[in-house]
DOZAZA-843124 format. One record per residue: y, x, z of N, C-alpha, C in turn; residue in one letter. Coordinates in steps of 0.05 Angstrom, whole numbers, plus 5000, padded with zeros to 4 digits. Example, Ala and Ser with C-alpha at 12.3 -4.5 7.8 and 13.67 -1.06 7.14 Angstrom:
2
488652645156491052465156493452645156a/495552575142497952735143500152585157s/
***
This chain:
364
521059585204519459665226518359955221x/517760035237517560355236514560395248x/512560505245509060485254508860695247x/508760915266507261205277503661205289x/502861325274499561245278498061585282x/497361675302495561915304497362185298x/500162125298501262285282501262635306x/501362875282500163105297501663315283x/502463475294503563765279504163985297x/503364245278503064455290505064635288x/505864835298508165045277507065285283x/504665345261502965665269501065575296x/501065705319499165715335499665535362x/502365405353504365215375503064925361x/502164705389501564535384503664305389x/505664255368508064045377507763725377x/506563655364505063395369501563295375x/500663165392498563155397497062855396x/497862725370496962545361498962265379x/501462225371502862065372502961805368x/502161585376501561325366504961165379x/506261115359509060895369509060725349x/510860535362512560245341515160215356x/516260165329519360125333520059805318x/521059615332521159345316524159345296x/523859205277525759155274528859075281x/528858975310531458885320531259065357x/530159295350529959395376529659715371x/531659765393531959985401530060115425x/527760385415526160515437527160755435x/527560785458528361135471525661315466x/526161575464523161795457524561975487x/524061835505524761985529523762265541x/524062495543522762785554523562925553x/522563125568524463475569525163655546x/526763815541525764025520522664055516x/522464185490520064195491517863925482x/518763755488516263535497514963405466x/516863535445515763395420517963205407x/520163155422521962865411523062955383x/523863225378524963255343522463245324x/520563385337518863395318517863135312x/518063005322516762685318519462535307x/521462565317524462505289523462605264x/523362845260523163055228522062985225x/518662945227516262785215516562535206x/517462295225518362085214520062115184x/522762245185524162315168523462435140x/521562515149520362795121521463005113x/523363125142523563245142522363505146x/519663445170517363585165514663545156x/513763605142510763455138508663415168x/506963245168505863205190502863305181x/501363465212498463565191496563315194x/497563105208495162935209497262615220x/496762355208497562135220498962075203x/499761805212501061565193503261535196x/505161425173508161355178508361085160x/508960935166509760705162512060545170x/514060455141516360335146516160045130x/515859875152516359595131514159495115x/510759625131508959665119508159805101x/509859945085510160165072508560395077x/506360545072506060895075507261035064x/509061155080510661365070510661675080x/507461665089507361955097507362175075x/507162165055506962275039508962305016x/512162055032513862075014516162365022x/518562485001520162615018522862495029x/524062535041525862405055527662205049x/528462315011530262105001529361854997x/526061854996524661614981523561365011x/524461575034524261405050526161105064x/528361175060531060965069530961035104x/530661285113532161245131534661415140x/535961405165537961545171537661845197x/538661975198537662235215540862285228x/540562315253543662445268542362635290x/543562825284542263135304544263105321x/544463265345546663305363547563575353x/546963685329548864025317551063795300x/551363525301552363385273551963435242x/551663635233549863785201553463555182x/555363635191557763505172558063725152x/559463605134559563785106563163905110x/563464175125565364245127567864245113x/566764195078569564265058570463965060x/569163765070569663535058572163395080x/573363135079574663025101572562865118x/573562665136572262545157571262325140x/572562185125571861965108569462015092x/570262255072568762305060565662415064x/566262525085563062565106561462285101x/563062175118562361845124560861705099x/563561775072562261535055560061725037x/557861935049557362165019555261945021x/552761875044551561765025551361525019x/553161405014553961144995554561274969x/554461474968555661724938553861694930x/550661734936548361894926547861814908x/545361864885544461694863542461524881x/542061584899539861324910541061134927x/543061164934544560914946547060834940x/548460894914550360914911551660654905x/554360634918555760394918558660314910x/558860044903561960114890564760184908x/565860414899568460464914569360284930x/569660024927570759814943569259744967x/566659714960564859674986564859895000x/564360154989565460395006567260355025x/569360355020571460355032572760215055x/570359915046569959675062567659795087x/565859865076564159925105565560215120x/567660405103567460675123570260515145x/571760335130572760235147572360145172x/570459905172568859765188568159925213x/566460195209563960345216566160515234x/568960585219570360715236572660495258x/573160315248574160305273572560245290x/570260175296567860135314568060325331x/567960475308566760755328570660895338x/572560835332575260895338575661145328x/575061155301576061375287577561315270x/577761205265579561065247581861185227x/583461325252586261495251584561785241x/582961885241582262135235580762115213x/580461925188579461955169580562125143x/582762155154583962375125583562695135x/582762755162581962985168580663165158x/580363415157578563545154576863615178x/573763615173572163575195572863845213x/573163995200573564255218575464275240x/577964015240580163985255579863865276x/576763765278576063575295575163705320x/575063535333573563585362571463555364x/569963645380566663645385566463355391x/567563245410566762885412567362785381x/570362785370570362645345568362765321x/568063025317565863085299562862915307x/562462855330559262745332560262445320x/562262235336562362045313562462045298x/563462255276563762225249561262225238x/558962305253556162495245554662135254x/555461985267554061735276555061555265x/558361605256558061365229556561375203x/556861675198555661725166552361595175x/551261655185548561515189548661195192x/550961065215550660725215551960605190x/553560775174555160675153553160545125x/550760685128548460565105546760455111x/546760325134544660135141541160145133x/540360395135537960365121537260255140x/533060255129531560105147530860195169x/531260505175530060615206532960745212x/533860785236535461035242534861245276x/534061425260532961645281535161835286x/535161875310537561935335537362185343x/537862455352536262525353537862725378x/538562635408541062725429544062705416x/543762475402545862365381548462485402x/548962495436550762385449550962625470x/548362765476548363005489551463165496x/552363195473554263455459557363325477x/557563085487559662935498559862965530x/562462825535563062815557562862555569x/563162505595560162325608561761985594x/565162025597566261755587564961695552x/565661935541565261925511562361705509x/560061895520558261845520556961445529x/558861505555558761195562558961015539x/561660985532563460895501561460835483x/560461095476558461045442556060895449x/555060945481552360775479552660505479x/554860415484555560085485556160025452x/557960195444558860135413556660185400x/554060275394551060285385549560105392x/550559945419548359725428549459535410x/553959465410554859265388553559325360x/554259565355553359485324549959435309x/548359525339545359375337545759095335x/547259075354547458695352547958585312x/550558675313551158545291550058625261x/547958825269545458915242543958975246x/541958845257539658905272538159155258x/535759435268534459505250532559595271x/531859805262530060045283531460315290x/530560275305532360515319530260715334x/529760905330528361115356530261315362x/531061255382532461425403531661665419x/532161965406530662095429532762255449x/531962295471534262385497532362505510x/534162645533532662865557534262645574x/535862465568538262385592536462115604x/535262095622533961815642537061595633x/539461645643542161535641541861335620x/541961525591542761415565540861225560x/537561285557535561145559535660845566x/535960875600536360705605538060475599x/540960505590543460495589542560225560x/539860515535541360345504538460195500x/535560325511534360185494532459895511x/531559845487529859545499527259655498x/525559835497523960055507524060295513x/523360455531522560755534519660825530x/520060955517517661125512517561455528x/515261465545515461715555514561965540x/514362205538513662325523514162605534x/512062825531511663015546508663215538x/509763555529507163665521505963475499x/507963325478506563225450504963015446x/505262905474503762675471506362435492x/505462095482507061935493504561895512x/506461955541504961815569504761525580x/507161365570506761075569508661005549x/509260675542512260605534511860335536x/514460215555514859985560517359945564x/518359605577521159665590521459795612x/524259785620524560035653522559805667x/523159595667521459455696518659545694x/517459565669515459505668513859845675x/514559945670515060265671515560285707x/517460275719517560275749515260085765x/514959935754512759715762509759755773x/508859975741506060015737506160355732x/507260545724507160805715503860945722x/503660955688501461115679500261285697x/501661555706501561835711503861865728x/503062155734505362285746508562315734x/507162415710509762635691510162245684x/510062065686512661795685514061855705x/512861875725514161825751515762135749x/515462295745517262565742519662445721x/519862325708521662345683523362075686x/522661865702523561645703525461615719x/527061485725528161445748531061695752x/533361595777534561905779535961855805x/534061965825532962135824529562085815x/528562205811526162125792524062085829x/521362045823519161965841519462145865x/518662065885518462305912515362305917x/514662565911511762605907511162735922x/508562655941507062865975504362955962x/503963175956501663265960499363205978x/497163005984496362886000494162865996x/491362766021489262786016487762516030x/485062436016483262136028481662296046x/481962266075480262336095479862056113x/476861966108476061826120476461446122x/478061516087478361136086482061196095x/483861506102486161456110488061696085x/490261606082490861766065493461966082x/493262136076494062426100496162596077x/498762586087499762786073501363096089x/500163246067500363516071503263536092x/503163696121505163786129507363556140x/506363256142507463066148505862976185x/506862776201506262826224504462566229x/504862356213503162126210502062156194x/499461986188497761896157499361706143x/499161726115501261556100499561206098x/498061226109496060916106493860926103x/491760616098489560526106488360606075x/486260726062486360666031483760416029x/484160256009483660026007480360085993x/479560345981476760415969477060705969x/474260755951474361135944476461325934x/478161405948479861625927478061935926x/478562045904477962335911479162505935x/478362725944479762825963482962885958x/483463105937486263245932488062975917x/489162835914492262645911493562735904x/496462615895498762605891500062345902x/500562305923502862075933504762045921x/506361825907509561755896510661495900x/512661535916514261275908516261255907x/518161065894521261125878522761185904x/524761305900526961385924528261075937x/528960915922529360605927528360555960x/523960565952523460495974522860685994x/523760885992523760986012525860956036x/525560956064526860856082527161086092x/530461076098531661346117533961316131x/533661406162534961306181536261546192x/538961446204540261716228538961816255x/537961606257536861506280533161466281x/532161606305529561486309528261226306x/526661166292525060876298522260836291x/521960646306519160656305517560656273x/515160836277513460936247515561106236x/516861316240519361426221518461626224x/519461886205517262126203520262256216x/520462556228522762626232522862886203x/525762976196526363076166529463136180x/529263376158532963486162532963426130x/537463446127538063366102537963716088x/537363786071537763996061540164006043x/541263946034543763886022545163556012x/547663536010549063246003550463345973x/550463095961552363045938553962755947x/556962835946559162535950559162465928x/558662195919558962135901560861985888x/563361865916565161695915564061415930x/562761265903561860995914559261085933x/557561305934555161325953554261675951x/551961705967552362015963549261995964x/548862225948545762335941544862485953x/542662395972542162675997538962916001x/538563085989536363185991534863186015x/532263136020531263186046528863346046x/528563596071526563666078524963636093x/521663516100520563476106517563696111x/518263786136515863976122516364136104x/513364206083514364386057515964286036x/515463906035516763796015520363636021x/520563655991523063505981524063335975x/524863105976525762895960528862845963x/529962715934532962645930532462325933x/535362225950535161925947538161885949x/539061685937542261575932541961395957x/544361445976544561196009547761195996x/547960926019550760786020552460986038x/554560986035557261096052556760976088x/555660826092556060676122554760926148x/553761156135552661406149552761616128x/554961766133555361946123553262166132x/552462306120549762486123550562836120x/550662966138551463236126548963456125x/550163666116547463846104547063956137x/543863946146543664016169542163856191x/544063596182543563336204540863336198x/539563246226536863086233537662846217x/535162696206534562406197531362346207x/530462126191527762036198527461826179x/525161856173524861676147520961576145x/521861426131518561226129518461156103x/515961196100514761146065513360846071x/513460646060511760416067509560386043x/507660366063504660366052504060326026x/504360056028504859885999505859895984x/507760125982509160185955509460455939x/506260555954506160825946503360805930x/505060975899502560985882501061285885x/498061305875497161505879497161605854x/496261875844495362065827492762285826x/491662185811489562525810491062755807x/489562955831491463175836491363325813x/489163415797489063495778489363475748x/488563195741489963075717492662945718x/493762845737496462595734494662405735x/493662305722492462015725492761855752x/494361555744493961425762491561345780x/491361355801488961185823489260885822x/488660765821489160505825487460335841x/488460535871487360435896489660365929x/489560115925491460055942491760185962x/494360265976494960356004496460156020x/494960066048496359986068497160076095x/499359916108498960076136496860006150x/497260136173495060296191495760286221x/495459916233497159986262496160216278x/494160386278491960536294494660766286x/495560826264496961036261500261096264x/500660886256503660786260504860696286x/507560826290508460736314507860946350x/
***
């Protein structure tokens, strides 16, 4: 188990962590979900010891090991640069640290796990290579076996998958969920990709400006979300957010032609309205309570197409079915339903946690 406690670091006058509190279980995989920027290596390297942390706890297996350096910790590290040892072959990448003096193992078992680890991963045929001969997809497996091939007790990820193409990528996140199955450990996963996230772990953790904004499962996460910046990062297309205001017990959004609903107690004046693209409702056609909106641009997607809309000053993306094809231009009309719109302090993110309903006085 892996236990991150207050953890904090600076680099000179840049504040990259801002007191980090996570857990990673033993037989589960959590995503360190966020943008560039947001802190996800630095909180890998710290774990790792690879950087020192100026303040907070690391703990593996009950263990404190903030104060150990990397070798003394047992875990594993995969960058998306891969860091392979150029002179060496593919195998030998694979089996160095089963080489080390701190984990070193007999030739036979070697040979037995780079086996294993590679056909998993379908490298199999490229172990007498030299890494240099390789391809950018096969060099990153080779860089994700050498890490699953020693089974330590943590393994930190670190856009392990980024560097690939969208099948590749598909591929490895399933072959990382098999070989979780069949050796269970800890895993922290960090990504910019909502996709992959979703795709490998049995938590997400949000994370943004150095600090984690929530972490749960996706349901639980779509369900309840903390803040805004969840609702920005979650989801894809991520939240459709109205700048909006509490006038009079009614909640009013900016540049829209109806009130968005009844509010159920006190909000402050300035808001943030969001709710997932899912429920939002959007039609070809007029109907009753429907706001009117042009499409500002389409994406075909094959099975469905992704359609931006303008409303006013604002924007939102939502994935619809093929049964109305939508072109850039077309009139639509669309309706936000009451009840499924969360609020935000305009100024902090912070959730409101004041119900919205409809409003026959307004609607219709």
């Amino acid at each position: 188990m892996l236990a991150i406690a207050g953890l904090e670091k600076r680099y000179r006058s840049k504040e990259a962590l801002l007191g980090i509190d996570l857990e990673v279980a033993d037989d589960e995989i959590v995503a360190l979900l966020g943008p560039t920027g947001a802190g996800k290596t630095s909180t890998l390297l710290c774990a790792s010891g690879l950087e020192r942390a100026d303040a907070g706890r690391i703990e593996i297996d009950g263990e404190d090991v903030t104060g150990l350096p990397p070798s003394h910790r047992d875990v594993a590290l995969v960058f998306e640069s891969f860091n392979l040892l150029p002179t060496l072959s593919a195998y030998d990448n694979i089996a160095f640290g089963l080489r080390s003096l701190a984990y070193r193992e007999d030739e036979r078992e070697i040979d037995r796990r780079v086996s294993m680890v590679a056909g998993t991963l379908q490298i199999d045929h490229l172990l007498r290579r030299d890494v240099e001969a390789l391809s950018g997809g096969e060099r990153q497996r080779v860089a994700i076996a050498r890490a699953l091939v020693r089974r330590p007790r943590v393994y930190l990820l670190d856009e392990p998958l980024s560097a690939l193409d969208l099948k590749l990528r598909e591929g490895l996140r399933l072959e990382l969920r098999a070989l979780h199955r069949s050796h269970p450990s800890a895993i922290l996963y960090a990504t910019h990709d909502y996709h992959g996230a979703a795709a490998i772990a049995d938590r997400i953790a949000i994370i943004d400006g150095g600090r984690i904004h929530q972490i749960g499962r996706l349901d639980e996460l779509f369900a309840d979300p903390s803040d805004v910046v969840v609702g920005a990062l979650l989801g894809s297309p991520s939240m459709v957010r109205f700048e909006a205001t509490a006038q009079d017990g009614v909640l009013v959004a900016d540049d829209l032609e109806r009130p968005l609903g009844r509010l159920a107690g006190e909000v402050p004046g300035r808001v943030m309205a969001g709710l997932w693209p899912d429920d939002v409702e959007v039609s070809a056609e007029p109907l009753p309570g429907y706001r009117p909106a042009e499409i500002y641009a389409t994406d075909f997607r094959g099975m469905d197409q992704a359609i931006q809309v303008q409303a006013g000053s604002h924007f939102f993306r939502k994935v619809v079915g093929l049964d109305v094809r939508f072109r850039q231009g077309d009139r639509c009309w669309f309706r936000l339903p009451p009840e499924r719109i969360f609020m935000f302090d305009a100024d902090t993110g912070t959730r409101i946690r004041t119900a919205v309903s409809g409003d026959p006085e307004h609607e219709g």
